[in-house]
C-alpha positions in Angstrom: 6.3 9.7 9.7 7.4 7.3 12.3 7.1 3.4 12.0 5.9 1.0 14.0 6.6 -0.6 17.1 10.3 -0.8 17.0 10.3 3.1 17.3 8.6 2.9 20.6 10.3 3.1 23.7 11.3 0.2 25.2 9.1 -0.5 28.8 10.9 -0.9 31.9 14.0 -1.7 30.1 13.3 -5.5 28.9 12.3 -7.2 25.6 8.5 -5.1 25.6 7.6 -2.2 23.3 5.6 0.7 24.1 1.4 0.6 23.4 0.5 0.3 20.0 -2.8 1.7 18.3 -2.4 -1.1 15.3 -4.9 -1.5 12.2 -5.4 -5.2 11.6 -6.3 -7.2 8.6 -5.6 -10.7 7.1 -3.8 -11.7 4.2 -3.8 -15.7 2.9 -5.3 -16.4 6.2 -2.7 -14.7 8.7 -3.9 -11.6 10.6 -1.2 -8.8 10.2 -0.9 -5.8 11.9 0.9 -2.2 10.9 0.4 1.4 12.9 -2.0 3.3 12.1 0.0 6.1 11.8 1.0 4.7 8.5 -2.6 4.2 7.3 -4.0 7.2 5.5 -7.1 5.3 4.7 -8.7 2.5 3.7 -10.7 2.0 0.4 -13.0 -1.4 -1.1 -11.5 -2.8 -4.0 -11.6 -0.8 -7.3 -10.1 -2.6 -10.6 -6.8 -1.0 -11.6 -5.1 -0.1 -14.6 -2.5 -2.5 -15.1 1.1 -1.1 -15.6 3.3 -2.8 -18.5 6.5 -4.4 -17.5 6.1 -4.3 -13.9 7.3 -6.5 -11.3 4.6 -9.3 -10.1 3.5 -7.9 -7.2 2.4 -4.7 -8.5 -1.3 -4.5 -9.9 -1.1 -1.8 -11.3 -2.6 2.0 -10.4 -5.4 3.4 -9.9 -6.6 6.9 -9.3 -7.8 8.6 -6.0 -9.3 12.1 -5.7 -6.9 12.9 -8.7 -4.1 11.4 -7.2 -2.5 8.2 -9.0 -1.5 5.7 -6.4 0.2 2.4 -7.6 -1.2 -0.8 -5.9 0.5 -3.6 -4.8 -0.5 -7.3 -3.9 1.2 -7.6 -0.5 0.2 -11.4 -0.2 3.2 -11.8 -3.6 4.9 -9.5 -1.7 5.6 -11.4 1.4 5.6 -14.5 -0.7 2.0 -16.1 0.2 -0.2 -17.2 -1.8 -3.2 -14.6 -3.4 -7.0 -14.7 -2.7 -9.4 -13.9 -5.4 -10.6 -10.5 -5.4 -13.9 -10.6 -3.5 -16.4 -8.4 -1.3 -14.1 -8.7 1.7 -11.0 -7.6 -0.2 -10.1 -3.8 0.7 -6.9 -1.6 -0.7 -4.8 0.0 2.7 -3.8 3.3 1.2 -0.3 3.8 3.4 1.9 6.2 3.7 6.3 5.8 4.5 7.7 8.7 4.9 7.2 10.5 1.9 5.6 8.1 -0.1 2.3 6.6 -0.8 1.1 3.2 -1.9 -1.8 0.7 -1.5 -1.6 -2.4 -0.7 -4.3 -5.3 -1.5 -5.2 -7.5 1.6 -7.7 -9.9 1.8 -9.6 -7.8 4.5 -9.2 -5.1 6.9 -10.8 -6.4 10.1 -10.7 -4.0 12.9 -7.8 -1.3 14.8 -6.8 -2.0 18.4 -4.8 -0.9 21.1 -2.2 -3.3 22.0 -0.1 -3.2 24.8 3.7 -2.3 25.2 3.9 -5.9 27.6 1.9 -7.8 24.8 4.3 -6.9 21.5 7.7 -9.1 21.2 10.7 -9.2 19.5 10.6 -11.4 16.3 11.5 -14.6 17.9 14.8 -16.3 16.3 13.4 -19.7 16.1 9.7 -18.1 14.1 9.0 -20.7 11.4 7.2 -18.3 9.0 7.9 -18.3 5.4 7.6 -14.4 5.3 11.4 -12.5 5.3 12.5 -12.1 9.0 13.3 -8.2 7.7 9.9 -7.7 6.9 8.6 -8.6 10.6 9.0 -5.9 13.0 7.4 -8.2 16.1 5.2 -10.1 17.1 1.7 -9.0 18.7 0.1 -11.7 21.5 -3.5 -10.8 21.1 -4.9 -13.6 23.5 -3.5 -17.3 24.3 -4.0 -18.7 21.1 -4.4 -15.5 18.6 -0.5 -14.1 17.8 -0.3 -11.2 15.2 2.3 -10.6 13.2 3.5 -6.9 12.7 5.0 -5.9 9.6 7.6 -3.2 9.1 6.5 -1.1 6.3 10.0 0.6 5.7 11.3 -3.0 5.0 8.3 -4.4 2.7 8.8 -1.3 0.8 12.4 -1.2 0.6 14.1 2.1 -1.3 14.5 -0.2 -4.4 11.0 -1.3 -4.5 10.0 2.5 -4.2 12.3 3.7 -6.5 10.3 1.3 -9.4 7.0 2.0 -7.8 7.3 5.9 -8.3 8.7 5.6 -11.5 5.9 3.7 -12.8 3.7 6.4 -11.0 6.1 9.0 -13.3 5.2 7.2 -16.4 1.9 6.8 -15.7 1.0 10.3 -14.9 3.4 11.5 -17.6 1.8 9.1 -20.2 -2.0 10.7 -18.8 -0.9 14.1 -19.5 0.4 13.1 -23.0 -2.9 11.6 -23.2 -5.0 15.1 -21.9 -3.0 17.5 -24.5 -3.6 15.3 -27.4 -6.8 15.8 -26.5 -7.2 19.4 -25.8 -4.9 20.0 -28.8 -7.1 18.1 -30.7 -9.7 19.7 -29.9 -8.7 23.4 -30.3 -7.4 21.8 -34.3 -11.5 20.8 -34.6 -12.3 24.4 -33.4 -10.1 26.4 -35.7 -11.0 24.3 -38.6 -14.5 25.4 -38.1 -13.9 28.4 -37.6 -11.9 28.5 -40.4 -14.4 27.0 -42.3 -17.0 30.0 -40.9 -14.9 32.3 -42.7 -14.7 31.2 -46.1 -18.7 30.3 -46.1 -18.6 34.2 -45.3 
């Protein structure tokens, strides 16, 4: 699956990127923008099951329709600080290329169409404390609302994914320890009665 805007033909040959249907939301009190091609959905806040060992900006996992999905807190991620987990706070379930991960933000505000002739280049002289990788350009929503649109190949770097799925190994792996414990307790309790049957017999 393709990202964002930087995949998008340039228009008319200058500095402009092609229109963008983005999914906005806010994080520390920035409004942030990624393609909606990359959101597979978007889910309220559910507490998570915290993974030992990890780095800091992953929360932990938690499980959807069967599926265990680790969940990261992108405000640590991109270095800002973290909101208390409220009513507003929502989990963006996103997908890069073969992977899947959520991502905390503080809320998930609307999706638009923006422009080709209203997305920029990430300007040189851009004073934000957020990694210049992690920026894939910059959206001008009106004269004094600018959104900043974050590449989600960069934020989840191969590295990062390589951690994140092998916490998702363990986890499922350590849930599957867990189930046949279970069941082979279970079928222990069932021969013991039945074993029990017999010699009442």
């Amino acid at each position: 699956m393709t990202s964002g805007v930087k995949n998008e033909e340039k228009v008319n040959g200058d500095d402009t990127f092609g229109e963008q249907q983005l999914v906005i939301f806010k994080v520390a009190g920035e409004e942030f923008g990624v393609n909606i091609n990359e959101v597979k959905e978007i889910i309220r806040w559910e507490e998570v099951t915290r993974i030992p060992n990890s780095e800091a900006y992953i929360k932990g996992v938690i499980n959807l329709r069967g599926n265990i999905i680790v969940v990261n807190d992108l405000a640590v991620k991109l270095g800002l600080p973290s909101k208390t987990i409220d009513d507003d706070t929502r989990i963006l379930v996103v997908e890069v290329g073969e992977n899947t991960v959520g991502m905390i933000v503080d809320s998930a505000t609307e999706v638009i169409r923006l422009s080709g002739d209203d997305i920029r280049e990430t300007p040189s002289l851009i004073t934000s404390t957020i990694d210049h990788d992690f920026i894939e350009g910059v959206g001008l929503l009106d004269e004094k609302r600018l959104l900043t649109l974050l590449d989600l190949r960069q934020v989840l770097e191969s590295e990062d994914f390589e951690k994140i799925l092998q916490n998702q190994r363990n986890v499922e792996q350590n849930i599957q320890n867990t189930k046949d414990i279970k069941e082979g307790e279970g079928k222990t309790k069932t021969n013991k009665k039945y074993k029990d049957k017999q010699e009442l017999e």
